[in-house]
N, C-alpha and C positions, 0 to 999 in steps of 0.2 A: 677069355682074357682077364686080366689082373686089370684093377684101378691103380693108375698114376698117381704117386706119392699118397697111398691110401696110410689114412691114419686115424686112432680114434676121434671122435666128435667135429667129424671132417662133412659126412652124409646130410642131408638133409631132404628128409623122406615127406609126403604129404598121402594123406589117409582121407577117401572119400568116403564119408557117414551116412547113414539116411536116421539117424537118431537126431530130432529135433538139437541145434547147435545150443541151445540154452540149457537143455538136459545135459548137454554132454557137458557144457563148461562149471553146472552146478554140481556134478560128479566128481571132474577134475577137481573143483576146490574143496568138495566133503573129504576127497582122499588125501590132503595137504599138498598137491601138485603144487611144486611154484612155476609159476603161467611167467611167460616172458609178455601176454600180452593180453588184452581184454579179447571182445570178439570185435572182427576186422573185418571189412567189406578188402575181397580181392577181384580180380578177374582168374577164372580156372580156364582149362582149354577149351570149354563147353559151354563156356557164361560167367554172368557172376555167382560168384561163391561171400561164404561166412566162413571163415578161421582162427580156430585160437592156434597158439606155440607155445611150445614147453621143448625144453632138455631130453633125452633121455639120461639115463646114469653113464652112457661113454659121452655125452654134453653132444650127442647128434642134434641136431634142429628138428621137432616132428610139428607135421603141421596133420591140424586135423581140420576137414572143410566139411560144408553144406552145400551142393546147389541151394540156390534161392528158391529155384520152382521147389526142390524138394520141400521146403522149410514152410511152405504156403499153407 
């Protein structure tokens, strides 16, 4: 099936990591990423998580997380 009034920078995808979340967010900024946000305590389906966000270039929402256990 087709997405309902799909359009660009509509999506908003989340990305589970097992790369320590401090690595990933000093990556993002060596490569000039502009971050919509610092790193963010969420709730994920499994627990708490760490997340930063940024843009893609079609302006989707990407969220990149940590489990916390993982991050221990």
């Amino acid at each position: 099936p087709n997405a309902q009034n799909a359009a660009p920078g509509t999506a908003d995808l989340c990305f589970i990591v097992s790369t320590p979340i401090e690595q990933v967010y000093a990556h993002l900024m060596a490569q000039n990423v502009p971050l919509i946000s610092e790193i963010v305590p969420r709730t994920g389906a499994n627990g708490p998580i760490r997340s930063i966000y940024f843009r893609d270039p079609d302006g989707n929402l990407i969220e990149l997380s940590v489990y916390e256990d993982d991050n221990n």
